[in-house]
C-alpha positions in Angstrom: -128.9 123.2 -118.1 -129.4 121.3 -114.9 -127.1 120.5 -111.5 -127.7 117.7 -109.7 -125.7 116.1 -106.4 -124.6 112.7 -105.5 -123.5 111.9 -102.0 -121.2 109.0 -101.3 -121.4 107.8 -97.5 -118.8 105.0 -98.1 -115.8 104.2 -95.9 -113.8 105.3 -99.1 -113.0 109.1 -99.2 -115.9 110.8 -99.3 -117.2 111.8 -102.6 -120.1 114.2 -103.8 -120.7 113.9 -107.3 -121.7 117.0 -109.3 -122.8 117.3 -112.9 -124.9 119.6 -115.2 -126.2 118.7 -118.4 -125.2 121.0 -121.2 -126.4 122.0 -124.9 -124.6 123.7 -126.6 -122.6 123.6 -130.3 -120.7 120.6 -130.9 -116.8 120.6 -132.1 -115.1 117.3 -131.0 -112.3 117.8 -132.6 -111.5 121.3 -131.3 -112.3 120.0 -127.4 -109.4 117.2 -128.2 -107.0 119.7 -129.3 -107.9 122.0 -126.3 -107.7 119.0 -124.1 -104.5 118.2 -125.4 -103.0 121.3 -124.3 -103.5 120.7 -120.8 -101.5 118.4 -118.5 -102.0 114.4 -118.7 -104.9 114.3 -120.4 -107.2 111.7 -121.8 -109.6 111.2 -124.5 -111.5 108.3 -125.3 -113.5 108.2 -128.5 -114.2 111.7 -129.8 -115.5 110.7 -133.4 -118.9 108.9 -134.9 -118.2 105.5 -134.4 -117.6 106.2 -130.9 -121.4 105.0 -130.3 -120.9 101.4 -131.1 -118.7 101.8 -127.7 -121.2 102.8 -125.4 -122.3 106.1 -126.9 -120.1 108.6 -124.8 -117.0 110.0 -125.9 -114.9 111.7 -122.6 -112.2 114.6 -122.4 -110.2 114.9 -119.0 -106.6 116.2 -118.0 -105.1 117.3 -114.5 -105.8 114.5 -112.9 -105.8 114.7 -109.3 -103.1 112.1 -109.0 -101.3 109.2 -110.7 -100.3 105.5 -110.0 -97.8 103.6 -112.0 -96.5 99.9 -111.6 -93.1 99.8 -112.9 -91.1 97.0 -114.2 -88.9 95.8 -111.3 -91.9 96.4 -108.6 -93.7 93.8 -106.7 -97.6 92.9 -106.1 -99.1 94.8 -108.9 -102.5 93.4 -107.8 -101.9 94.4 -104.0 -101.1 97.6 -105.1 -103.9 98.4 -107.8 -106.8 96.9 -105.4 -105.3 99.8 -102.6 -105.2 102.8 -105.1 -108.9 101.4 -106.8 -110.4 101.3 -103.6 -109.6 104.5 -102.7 -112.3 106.4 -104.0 -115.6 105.3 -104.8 -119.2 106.1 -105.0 -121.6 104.0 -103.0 -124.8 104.6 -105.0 -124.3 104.2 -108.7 -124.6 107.3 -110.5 -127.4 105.9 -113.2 -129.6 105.8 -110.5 -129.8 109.5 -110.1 -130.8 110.8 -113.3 -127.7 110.6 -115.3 -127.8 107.9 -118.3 -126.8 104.4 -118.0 -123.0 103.3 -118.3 -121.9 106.7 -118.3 -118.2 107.2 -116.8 -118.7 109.5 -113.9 -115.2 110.2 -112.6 -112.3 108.0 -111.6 -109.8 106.0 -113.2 -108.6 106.3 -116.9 -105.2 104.6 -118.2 -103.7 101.6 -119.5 -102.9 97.9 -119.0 -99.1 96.6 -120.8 -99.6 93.1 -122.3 -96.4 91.9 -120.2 -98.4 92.4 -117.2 -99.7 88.7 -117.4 -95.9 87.5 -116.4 -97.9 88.6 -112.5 -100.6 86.4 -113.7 -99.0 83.5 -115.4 -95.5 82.0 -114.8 -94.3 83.0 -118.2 -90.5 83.5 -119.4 -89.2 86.8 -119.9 -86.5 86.6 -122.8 -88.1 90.1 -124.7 -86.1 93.3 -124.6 -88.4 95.8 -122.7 -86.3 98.9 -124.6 -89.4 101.5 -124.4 -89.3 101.5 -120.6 -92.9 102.3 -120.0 -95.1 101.3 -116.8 -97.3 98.0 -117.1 -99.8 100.1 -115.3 -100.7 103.7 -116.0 -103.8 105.2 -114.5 -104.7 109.1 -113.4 -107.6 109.5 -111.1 -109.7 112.4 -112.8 -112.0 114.8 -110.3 -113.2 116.3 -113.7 -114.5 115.0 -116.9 -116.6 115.8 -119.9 -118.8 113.5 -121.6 -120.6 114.0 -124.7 -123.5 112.0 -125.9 -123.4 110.8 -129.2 -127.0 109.8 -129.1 -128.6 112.8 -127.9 -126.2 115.4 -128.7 -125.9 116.7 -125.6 -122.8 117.3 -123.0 -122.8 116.0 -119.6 -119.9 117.8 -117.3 -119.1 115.9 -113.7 -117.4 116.9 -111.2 -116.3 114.8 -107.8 -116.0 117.2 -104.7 -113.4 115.4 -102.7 -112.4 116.8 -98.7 -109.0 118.4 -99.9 -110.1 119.8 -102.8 -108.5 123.0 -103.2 -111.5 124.3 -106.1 -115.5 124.8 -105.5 -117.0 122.3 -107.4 -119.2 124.9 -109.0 -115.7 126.2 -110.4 -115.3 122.7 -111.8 -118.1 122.4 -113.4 -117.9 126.0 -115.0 -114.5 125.4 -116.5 -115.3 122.4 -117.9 -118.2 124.2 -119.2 -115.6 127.1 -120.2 -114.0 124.1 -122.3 -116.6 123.2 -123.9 -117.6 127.2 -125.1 -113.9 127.7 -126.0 -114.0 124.6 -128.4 -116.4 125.9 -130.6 -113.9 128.3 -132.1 -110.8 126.6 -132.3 -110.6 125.3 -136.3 -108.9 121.7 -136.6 -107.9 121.6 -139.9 -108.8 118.2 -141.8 -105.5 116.4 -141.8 -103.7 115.7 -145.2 -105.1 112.7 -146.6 -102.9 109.5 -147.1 -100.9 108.8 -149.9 -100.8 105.1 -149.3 -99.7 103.9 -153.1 -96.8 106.6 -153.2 -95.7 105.5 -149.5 -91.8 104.9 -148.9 -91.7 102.0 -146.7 -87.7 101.9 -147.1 -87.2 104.3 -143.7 -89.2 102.1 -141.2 -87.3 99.9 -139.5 -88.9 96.9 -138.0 -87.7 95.0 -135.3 -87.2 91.7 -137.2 -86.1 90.6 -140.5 -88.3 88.8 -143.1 -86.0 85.8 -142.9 -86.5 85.5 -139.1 -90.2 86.1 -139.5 -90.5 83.1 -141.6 -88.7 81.2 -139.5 -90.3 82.1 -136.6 -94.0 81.1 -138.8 -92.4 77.9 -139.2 -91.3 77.0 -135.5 -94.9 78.2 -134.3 -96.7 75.6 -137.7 -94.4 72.8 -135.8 -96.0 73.5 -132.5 -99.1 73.7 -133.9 -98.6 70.0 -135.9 -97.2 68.8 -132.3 -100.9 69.6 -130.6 -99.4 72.2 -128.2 -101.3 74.9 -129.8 -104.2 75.6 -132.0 -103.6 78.8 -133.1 -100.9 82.0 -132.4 -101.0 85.6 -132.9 -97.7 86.7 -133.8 -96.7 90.1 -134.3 -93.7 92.7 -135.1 -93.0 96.0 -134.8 -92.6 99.2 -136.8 -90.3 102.4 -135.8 -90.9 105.7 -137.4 -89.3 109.1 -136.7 -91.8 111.0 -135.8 -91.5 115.2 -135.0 -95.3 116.1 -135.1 -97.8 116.7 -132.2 -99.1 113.5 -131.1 -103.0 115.0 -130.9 -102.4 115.7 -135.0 -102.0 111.8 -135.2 -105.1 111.8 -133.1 -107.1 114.0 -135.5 -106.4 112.6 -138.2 -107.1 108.9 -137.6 -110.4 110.4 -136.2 -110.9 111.6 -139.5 -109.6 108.9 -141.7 -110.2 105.9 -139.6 -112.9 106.6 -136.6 -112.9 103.5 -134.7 -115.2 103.0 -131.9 -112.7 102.7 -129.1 -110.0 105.6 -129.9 -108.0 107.1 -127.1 -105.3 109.5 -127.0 -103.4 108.9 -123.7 -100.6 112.0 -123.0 -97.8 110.1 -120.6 -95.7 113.0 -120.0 -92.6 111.8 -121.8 -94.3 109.3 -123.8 -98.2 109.4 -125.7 -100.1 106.6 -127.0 -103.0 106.9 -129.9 -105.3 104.2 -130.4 -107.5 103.6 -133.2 -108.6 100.3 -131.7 -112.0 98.8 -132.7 -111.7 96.0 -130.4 -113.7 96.1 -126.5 -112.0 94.0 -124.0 -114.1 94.2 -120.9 -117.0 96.4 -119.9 -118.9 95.7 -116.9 -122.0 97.5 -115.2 -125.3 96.3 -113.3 -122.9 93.4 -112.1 -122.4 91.8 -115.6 -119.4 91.5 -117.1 -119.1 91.4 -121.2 -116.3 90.4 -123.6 -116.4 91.1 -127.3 -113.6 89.6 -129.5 -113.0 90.2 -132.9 -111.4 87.3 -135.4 -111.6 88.1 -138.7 -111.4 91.5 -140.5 -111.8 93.1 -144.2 -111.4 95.4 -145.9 -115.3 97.5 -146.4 -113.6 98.6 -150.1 -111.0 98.1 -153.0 -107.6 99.7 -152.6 -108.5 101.7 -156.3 -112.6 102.5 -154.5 -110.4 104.6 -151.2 -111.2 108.2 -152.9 -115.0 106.6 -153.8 -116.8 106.7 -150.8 -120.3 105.7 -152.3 -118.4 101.7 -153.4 -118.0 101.3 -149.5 -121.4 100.7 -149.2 -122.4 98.2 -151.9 -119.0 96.7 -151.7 -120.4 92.9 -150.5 -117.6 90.9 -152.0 -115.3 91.3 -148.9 -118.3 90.9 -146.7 -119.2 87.5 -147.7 -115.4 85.9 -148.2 -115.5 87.3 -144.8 -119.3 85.8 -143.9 -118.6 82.4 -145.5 -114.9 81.9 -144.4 -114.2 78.0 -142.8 -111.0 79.2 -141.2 -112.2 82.5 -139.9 -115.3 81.0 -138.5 -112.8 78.0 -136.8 -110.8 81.0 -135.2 -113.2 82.8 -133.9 -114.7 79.8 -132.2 -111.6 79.0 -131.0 -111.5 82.7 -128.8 -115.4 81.8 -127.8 -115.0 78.9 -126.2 -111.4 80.1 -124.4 -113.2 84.1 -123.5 -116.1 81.4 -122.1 -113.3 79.9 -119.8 -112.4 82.6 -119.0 -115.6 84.4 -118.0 -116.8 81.3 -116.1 -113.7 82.1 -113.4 -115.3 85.2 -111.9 -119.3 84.3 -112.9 -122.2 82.8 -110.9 -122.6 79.4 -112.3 -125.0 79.2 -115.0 -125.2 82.9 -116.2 -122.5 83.1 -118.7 -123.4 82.6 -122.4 -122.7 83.4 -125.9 -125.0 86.3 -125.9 -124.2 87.0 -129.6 -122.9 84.4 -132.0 -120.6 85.1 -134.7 -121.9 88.4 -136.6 -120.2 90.8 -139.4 -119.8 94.4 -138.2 -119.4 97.1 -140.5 -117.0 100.1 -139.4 -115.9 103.0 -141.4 -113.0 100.9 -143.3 -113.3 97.6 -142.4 -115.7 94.8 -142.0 -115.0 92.3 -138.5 -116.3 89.2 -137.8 -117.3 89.2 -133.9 -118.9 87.7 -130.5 -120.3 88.6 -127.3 -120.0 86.3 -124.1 -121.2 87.7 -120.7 -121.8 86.5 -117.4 -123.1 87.8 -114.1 -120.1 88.6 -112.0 -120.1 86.6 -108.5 -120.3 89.3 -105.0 -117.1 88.8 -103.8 -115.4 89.4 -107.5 -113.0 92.9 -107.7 -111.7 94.5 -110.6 -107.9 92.7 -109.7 -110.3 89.5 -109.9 -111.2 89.9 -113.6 -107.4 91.2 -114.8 -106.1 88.4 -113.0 -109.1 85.7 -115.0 -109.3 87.6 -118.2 -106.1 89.2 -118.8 -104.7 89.6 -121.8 -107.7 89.3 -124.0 -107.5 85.8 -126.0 -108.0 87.0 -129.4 -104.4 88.4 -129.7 -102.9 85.3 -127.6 -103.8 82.3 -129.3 -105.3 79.1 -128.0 -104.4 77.6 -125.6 -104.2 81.0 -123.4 -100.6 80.0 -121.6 -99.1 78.0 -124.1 -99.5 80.5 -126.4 -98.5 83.5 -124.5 -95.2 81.0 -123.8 -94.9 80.9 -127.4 -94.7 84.6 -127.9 -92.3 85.2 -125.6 -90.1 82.5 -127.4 -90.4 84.2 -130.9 -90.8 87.8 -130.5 -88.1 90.1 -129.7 -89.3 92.8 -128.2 -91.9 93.8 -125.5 -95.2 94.5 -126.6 -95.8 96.8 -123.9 -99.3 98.7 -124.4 -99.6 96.9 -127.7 -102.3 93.7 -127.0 -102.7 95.3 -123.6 -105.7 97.3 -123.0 -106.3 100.9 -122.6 -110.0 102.8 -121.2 -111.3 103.7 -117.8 -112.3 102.3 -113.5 -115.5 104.2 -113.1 -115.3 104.5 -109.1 -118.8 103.8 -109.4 -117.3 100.1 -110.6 -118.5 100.9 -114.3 -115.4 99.5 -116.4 -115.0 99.7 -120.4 -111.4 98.5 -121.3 -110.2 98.3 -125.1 -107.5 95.7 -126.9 -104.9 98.2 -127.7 -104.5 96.9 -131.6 -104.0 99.2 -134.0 -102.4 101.5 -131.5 -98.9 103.7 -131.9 -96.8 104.7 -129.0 -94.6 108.0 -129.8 -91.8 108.5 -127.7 -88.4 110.2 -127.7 -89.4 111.3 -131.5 -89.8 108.0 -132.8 -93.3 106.2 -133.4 -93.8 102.6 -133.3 -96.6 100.5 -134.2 -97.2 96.8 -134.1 -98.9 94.6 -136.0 -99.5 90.5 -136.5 -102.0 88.1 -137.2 -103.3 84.6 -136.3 -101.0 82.0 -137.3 -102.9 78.7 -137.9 -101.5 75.0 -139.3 -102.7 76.0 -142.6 -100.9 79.8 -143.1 -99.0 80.7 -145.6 -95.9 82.3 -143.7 -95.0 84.7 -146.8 -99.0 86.1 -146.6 -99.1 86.2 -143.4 -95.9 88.7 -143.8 -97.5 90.9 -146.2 -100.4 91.4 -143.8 -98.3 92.7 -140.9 -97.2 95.0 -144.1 -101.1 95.3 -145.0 -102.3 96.3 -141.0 -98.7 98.8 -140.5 -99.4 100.9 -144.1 -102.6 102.0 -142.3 -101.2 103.7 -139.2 -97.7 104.6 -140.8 -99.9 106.3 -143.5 -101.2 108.2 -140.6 -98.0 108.6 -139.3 -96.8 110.0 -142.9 -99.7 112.3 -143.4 -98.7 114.0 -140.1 -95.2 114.2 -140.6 -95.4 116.1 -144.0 -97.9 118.8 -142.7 -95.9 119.2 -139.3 
């Protein structure tokens, strides 16, 4: 086990960082659960896939302090740039011995989808009836990240003038964590019954004969030339009376996705299973990853046959070979390469990786990678304020489409289609697209799901595969509620 110190001279607060590197038995779902049971706390990844994200999964709670931007407020950007700059670390921590991209301390929180109404001058006609913050983020002093390359722990610590701990105490809790994980049993969670599932108690918040109609009015658009393409969604309401870290566990176990986080908001918790990266940025470039096009890896009569998932090819090439999924996700290139170009030296951004088939646990996606070298003068406010929300779940063109949206959806989307991950004070950044992501609150779960509407959808498919997407996570929801 080593210690090593990193000294911030800044005109920020100063900041020491302290960190040791630790072996010892792994049990990630046991350090979730005994995360869980401490105040506020976050968790990003914590299962396999978590290393086509980066490699590190992370575990922090107590945070030192909180910022939220409330509906009503003014000058979210004002205000975000004060509370970012508060902190920060004037060498970056990869440069002492720690491993590259590594979140060291600082920010970790979430982004709602109707904060682009500060970006854009869009209408507000949605009913905002969950009531949470468009901006949720808790400063961490203390966080644990595991490796999933090397199998190893890294615990860092920030040492901060009013700190009322040693940072040697820090460090040997979170170390005391890590120990006290290894004997805490997490259960495998009840597996899914998704043939035998009663979809006749979730109540959505629109009807099929408004849904169709609203297909139709967004196909018009389309024929007019306003548009090229829209992603519309609804959403699904679930009582729910389990713990929200079960929920956690078990799409972990079921449905590992490379960006999963488990937010605890006090009156209000949000688990992601999200396999979608928004933004990352370190070394001064800036990456965007969108995903058009997904399928399914197997059969629904292969689920309980894990050995078809991997020679299953006949979903892999409708999904290699498709015209219109190939025109969609060309469609999100060239408007995440607009984007990009806003806050980029001129000449450095690029399609990095064309269109390529992923494999994940359960699904197959057909994705891209555009980057750019982020221009000197550019701050983290600049790329929400040129990238926000992420064009694969807008449609194209951006504005239009978000206008769209607004027009045909009934409620707010709040943190779904926003973005959820960590502000490195370091300026690392890896931010999600909070798909396939449930918000529990006051007992009830909801989870939202849509698609890309096109000139050429069928409106009554296009139904059944919100129905498709929301079986997966009220499955989920289902398996927890009969064990609770």
């Amino acid at each position: 086990m080593t210690t090593e110190t990193i000294t911030n001279k800044s005109q920020s607060i100063k900041c020491k960082l302290h960190y040791r590197n630790l072996n010892a038995p792994i049990n990630l779902p046991g350090l979730s659960q005994t995360f869980s049971e401490l105040k506020s706390a976050s968790i990003l990844g914590a299962n396999s896939s978590r290393t086509d994200a980066g490699r590190f999964s992370y575990w922090a709670a107590e945070p030192k302090e909180i910022f939220e931007f409330q509906k009503g407020q003014k000058n979210p950007f004002e205000k975000l740039h004060k509370v970012l700059s508060k902190y920060k670390l004037e060498n970056p921590a990869m440069n002492w011995g720690l491993p590259k991209g590594i979140f060291c301390g600082g920010w970790t929180g979430f982004f709602s989808y109707e904060l682009s109404r500060f970006i854009e001058h869009l209408p507000a006609t949605t009913v905002d009836d969950l009531e949470m913050p468009l901006i949720r983020l808790s400063f961490y002093d203390r966080v644990i990240a595991y490796d999933h390359l090397k199998n190893t722990f890294w615990l860092l610590a920030l040492e901060t003038p009013d700190d009322t701990k040693q940072t040697e105490q820090k460090l040997t809790e979170l170390e005391q964590f890590v120990i006290q994980s290894q004997h805490i049993d997490v259960s495998p969670p009840a597996p899914a019954e998704f043939d035998n599932m009663d979809l006749s108690t979730i109540r959505c918040n629109m009807s099929k004969v408004y849904y169709l109609q609203s297909v139709k009015k967004i196909k018009q658009y389309i024929y007019d030339g306003e548009v090229y393409q829209i992603n519309f969604s609804r959403r699904f309401e679930s009582e729910f009376n389990a713990a929200a870290i079960d929920l956690f566990h078990w799409q972990n176990h079921y449905n590992p996705s490379p960006y999963a986080t488990y937010i605890d908001g006090g009156n209000f918790h949000i688990v992601s299973a999200s396999p979608e990266m928004f933004i990352t940025t370190a070394d001064g470039i800036i990456q965007t990853k969108p995903i058009k096009g997904t399928r399914q890896r197997f059969d629904e009569n292969d689920r309980r046959q894990p050995q078809v998932i991997q020679t299953n090819t006949k979903n892999l090439n409708e999904l290699l070979y498709s015209e219109k999924e190939q025109a969609e996700l060309n469609m999100i290139i060239d408007l995440e390469r607009n984007d990009v170009a806003k806050i980029c030296v001129p000449g450095t951004r690029k399609v990095v990786q064309p269109r390529a088939i992923e494999s994940y646990p359960t699904v197959f996606h057909a994705v891209a990678t555009i980057a750019g070298r982020l221009r000197d003068d550019i701050t983290f406010c600049d790329i929400l304020k040129a990238m926000f929300p992420g064009g694969s779940i807008t449609g194209a063109p951006k504005i239009r489409s978000m206008e769209i949206i607004d027009e045909t959806e009934l409620t707010a989307r709040g943190v779904y289609t926003g973005s959820i991950g960590f502000i490195g004070i370091d300026g690392i950044v890896c931010l999600n697209i909070a798909i396939r992501t449930i918000i529990i609150k006051g007992q009830k779960a909801y989870a939202q799901t849509g698609g890309g509407i096109v000139a050429d959808s069928n409106a009554e498919a296009e139904w059944q595969e919100t129905i498709t997407k929301a079986r997966a996570l009220l499955a989920g929801i289902n398996s927890v509620m009969r064990r609770a």
